[in-house]
C-alpha positions, 0 to 999 in steps of 0.5 A, a space after each residue: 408109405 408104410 407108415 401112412 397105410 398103418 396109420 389109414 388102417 388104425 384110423 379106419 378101424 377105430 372110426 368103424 366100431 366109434 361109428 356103430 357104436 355112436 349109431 346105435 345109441 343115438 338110433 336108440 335114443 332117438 327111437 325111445 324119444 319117438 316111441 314116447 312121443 309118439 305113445 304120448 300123442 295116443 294116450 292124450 288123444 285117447 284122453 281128449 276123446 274121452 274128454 269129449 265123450 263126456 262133455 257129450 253127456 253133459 250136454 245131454 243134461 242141458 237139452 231140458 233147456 232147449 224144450 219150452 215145453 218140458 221146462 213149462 212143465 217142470 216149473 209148474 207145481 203138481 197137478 191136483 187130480 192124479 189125471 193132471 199128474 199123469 199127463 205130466 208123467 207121460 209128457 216129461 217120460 214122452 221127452 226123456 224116450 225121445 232123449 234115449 233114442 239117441 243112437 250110443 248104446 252105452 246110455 242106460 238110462 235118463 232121469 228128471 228128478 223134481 217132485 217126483 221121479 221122471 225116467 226113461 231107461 234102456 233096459 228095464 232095471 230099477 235104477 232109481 229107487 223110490 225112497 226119499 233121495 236124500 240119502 245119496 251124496 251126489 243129491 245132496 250136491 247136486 242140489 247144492 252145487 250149479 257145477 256137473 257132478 260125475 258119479 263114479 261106479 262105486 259112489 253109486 246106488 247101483 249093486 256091483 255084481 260079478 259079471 254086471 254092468 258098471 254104471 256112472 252118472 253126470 247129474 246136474 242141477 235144474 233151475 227155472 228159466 223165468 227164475 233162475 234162482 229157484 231150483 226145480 230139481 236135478 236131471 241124471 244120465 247113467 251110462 256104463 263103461 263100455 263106450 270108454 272102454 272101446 275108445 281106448 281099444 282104438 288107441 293102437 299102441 304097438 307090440 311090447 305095450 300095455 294101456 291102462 285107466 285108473 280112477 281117482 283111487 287108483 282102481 282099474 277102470 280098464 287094463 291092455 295086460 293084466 301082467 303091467 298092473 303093478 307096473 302101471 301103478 308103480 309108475 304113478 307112484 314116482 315122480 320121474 317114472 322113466 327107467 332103464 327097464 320101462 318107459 311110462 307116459 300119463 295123460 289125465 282126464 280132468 273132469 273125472 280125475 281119471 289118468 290113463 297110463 301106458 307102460 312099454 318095454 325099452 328091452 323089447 323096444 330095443 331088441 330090433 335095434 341091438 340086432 341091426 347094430 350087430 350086424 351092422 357091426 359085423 358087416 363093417 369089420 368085414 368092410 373094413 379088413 377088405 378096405 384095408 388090403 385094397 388100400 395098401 394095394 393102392 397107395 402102393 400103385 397110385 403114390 408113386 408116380 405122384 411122389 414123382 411129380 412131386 420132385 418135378 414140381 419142386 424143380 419148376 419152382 425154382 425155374 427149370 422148365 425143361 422136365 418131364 414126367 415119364 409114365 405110360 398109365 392111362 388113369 388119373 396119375 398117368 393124365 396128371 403127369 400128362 397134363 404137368 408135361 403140358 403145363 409146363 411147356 405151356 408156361 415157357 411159352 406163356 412166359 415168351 408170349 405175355 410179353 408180346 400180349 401185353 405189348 400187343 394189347 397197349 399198342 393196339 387197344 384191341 381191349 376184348 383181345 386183351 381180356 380173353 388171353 389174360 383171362 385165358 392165362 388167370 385159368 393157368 396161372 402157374 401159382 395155383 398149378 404149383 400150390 395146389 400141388 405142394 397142397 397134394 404133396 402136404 396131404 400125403 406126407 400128413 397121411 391124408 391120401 384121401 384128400 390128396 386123391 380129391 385134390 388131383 381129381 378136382 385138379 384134373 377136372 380145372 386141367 381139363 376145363 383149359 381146352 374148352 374155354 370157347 366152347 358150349 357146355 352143360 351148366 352142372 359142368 361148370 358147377 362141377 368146375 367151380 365145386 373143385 376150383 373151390 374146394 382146392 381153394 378152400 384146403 389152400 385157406 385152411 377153412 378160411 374160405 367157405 362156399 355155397 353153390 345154388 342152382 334151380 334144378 331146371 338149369 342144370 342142363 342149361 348151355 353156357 359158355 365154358 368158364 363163364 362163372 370161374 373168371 367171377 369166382 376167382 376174383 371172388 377168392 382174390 380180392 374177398 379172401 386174400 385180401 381178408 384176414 378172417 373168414 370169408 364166404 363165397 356164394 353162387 346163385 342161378 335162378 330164372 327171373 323173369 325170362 332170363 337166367 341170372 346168376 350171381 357171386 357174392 363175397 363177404 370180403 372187404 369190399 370196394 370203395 365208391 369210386 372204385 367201383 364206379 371205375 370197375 363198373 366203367 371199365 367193365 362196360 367197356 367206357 374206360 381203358 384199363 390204365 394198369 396197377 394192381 388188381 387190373 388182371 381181375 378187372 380184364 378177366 370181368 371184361 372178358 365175361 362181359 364182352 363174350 356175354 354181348 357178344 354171344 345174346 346182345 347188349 341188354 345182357 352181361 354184368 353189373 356190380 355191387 359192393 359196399 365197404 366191409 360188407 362184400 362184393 356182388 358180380 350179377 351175370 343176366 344171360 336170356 332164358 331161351 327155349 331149352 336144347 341139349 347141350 352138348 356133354 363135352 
């Protein structure tokens, strides 16, 4: 006993600090993941609407096109009388403020350049000079070029001042519509930066960030925090910028060779999460040293009686029936040594009436009294009683007091369930029922036998008969995993279709042949008489099922089977969906 409470504590120790160191670093993994993620789709969304708001401009450039009469006037050569000229002016300036009466701000000016000069400008500025524009690159390849042309503030012709506004341009070559290979000139928007600027400012990117655009020269279009400058640089520089100091995303800006980088702190990022682990840390040593002198309290109180059993059992497995456990505890031990009392007096008169039962059942062929006393007695067969017991008494002499104490619960629980066999209980009871019939199954496999459990929440409360799904399961677990040598996988369902309640068990065993089956099926209807051999007290305990199942809602209900060599074996159960009433909790 000593040396499984030692053994408890140093694992339980040993799991506390693994576990909260593993903890943090998978929290702070998955947070720096998140936040990089999450810092990523804002600065490509911020990208996007950058993106977007310059298509805008470009399609402004396009809108001479949607006006019949702006390009008859464009395409027209210079009128010959300076009226001529001015009517022209005025129509091409009248459309061009029309244009800018465009509710965004950021747009400054518009200009149509031709022959001559055509403007329109939100302020008054000389934005466009009066001499010979050959001079300016971006004329030059306008002219040359069908594609949009993105002029930068240091490419263009505006003086950079402190203080200024800085201005970029989105010029595009004019050709005519009836001949598109004449060229009529070029048409320009110039805008500053601010509209950029404030869609970047809506980009939230939390404490400990900085946002940052720079420009294909790498000069600063726009800075969150002046003190990440060299860092936001840094990070382009590199071809894995990411480190144990900063972590940096970029999106680019395609149309204007533009990129856009955030830098964030991971010490800053991380600091919530090194305090939480702190505590937590400190909080689960205290956790643990009371744990450990509760726990030493407790196996002291709670294993000796259960050693005692032991004992006991191993006498009645060599066939002395005329023990007893004495104990006057109240809790689940003293209910255990009770209900081992009660089991093994029940056994000596189980085994002077089994042979009465079955004397009584061939002579008589009273088939549904046969069935519900040998499925009354598969419920407490004393090979499951005694292995699941020496399975509790391997579990504390390996130092797993732990899963001994959920066997004995589960134990209890299928104990228990005995007494209520003919009675009306919650559906979730019965799930609880197989949930420890399964479990106890499972450690006696040693993981061989796994199990899923399915119900629709709307039938928890439903009324069933008791142990009307753990006869099903037993011989799921009978002829699926005893008789397979590998893995086997039971799986319970309850769902409603079409007004009835159907539940279903189904095993990937070995399967049952075609004629087998078809005799099962036949004896289970009640067609067939049960002529004995192997496997028969499965088949009585399906019989039993069935005949309580027409009995209790009517012929139309009950069971069906399906099975298919090395494939598994289906039980269908149908009960009706009847309007809803507490059940009682027994």
């Amino acid at each position: 006993m000593s040396k499984l409470t030692v053994m408890s504590c140093l694992l339980l120790c040993l799991s506390v600090f693994l576990e909260s160191y593993l903890s943090y670093i998978q929290y702070t993994r998955d947070f720096q993941r998140q936040s990089s993620e999450r810092v990523q789709q804002i600065i490509d969304q911020a990208a996007l609407n950058i993106d977007t708001y310059l298509d805008d401009l470009y399609r402004l450039t396009l809108s001479p096109y949607r006006n019949a009469g702006i390009m008859k006037a464009l395409e027209e050569p210079p009128g010959e009388t300076e009226l001529e000229q001015l009517e022209k002016r005025r129509l091409i300036e009248n459309y061009l403020d029309e244009i800018m009466i465009y509710p965004r701000e950021d747009i400054l000016r518009v200009s149509i350049v031709t022959d001559h000069i055509y403007s329109s400008a939100r302020l008054p500025t000389n934005l466009v000079p009066d001499e010979s524009l050959e001079a300016y690159d971006w004329y030059k390849q306008a002219l040359a070029s069908q594609e949009y042309i993105f002029v930068p503030a240091r490419n263009n012709e505006f003086v950079r001042s402190k203080g200024s506004v800085e201005v970029f341009s989105v010029i595009k070559q004019l050709r005519s519509i009836s001949n598109t290979q004449n060229i009529l000139g070029v048409i320009k928007a110039d805008a500053n930066y601010n509209a950029i600027v404030e869609i970047v400012d809506r980009a939230e990117m939390g404490w400990g960030g900085g946002l940052f655009i720079l420009d294909e020269y790498n000069e600063f279009i726009y800075a969150s925090d002046e003190t990440h400058k060299g860092t936001a640089l840094s990070a382009l520089s590199q071809d894995i910028p990411n480190n144990d100091n900063y972590l940096y995303n970029t999106s680019a800006i395609p149309r204007t060779n533009w990129k856009i980088v955030a830098v964030n702190s991971v010490q800053e990022m991380n600091r919530e999460a090194i305090q939480t682990r702190n505590r937590a840390l400190m909080f689960s040593i205290g956790s643990a040293l009371v744990f450990i002198l509760l726990l030493m309290i407790y196996v002291r109180y709670f294993l000796k009686p259960l050693l005692s059993i032991v004992m006991l059992m191993k006498e009645v497995e060599i066939g002395k029936l005329d023990v007893t456990f004495q104990s006057s505890r109240r809790d689940e031990m003293g209910y255990l040594g009770s209900a081992f009392n009660r089991l093994v007096k029940r056994i000596g008169e189980m085994l002077q009436e089994n042979t009465t039962l079955v004397r009584e059942v061939y002579e008589t062929k009273l088939l549904q009294q046969e069935a519900q006393i040998n499925a009354l007695f598969s419920q407490i067969q004393p090979h499951f009683i005694f292995n699941t017991l020496n399975m509790i008494s391997l579990s504390i002499q390996s130092g797993k007091p732990d899963k001994a104490n959920q066997h004995i619960h589960e134990l209890s629980k299928i104990l228990r369930s005995m007494s209520q066999w003919d009675k009306e209980i919650p559906l979730y009871k019965e799930v609880d029922l197989l949930h420890a019939y399964l479990s106890i199954q499972s450690s006696r496999y040693e993981g061989r036998l796994s199990y899923h459990i399915a119900v629709d929440r709307a039938l928890e409360r439903y009324p069933v008969p008791a142990l009307l799904l753990q006869p099903l399961v037993e011989n799921a677990v009978l002829h699926g995993c005893e008789r397979k040598k590998g893995p086997t996988t039971i799986t319970v369902t309850a769902e409603i279709v079409q007004n009835r309640v159907v539940f279903a068990v189904k095993d990937d065993g070995q399967g049952i042949d075609m004629e087998t089956l078809h005799r099962l099926q036949r004896k289970v209807d009640g067609l067939e008489e049960d002529s004995g051999g192997n496997g028969s007290s499965s088949g009585i305990g399906l019989v039993n099922v069935n005949q309580r199942i027409k009995v209790r809602y009517g012929q139309e209900y009950g069971l069906s089977i399906s099975s298919s060599i090395h494939e598994g074996t289906t039980v269908v159960l149908t009960i009706p969906n009847m309007a809803p009433k507490e059940a009682c909790d027994v």
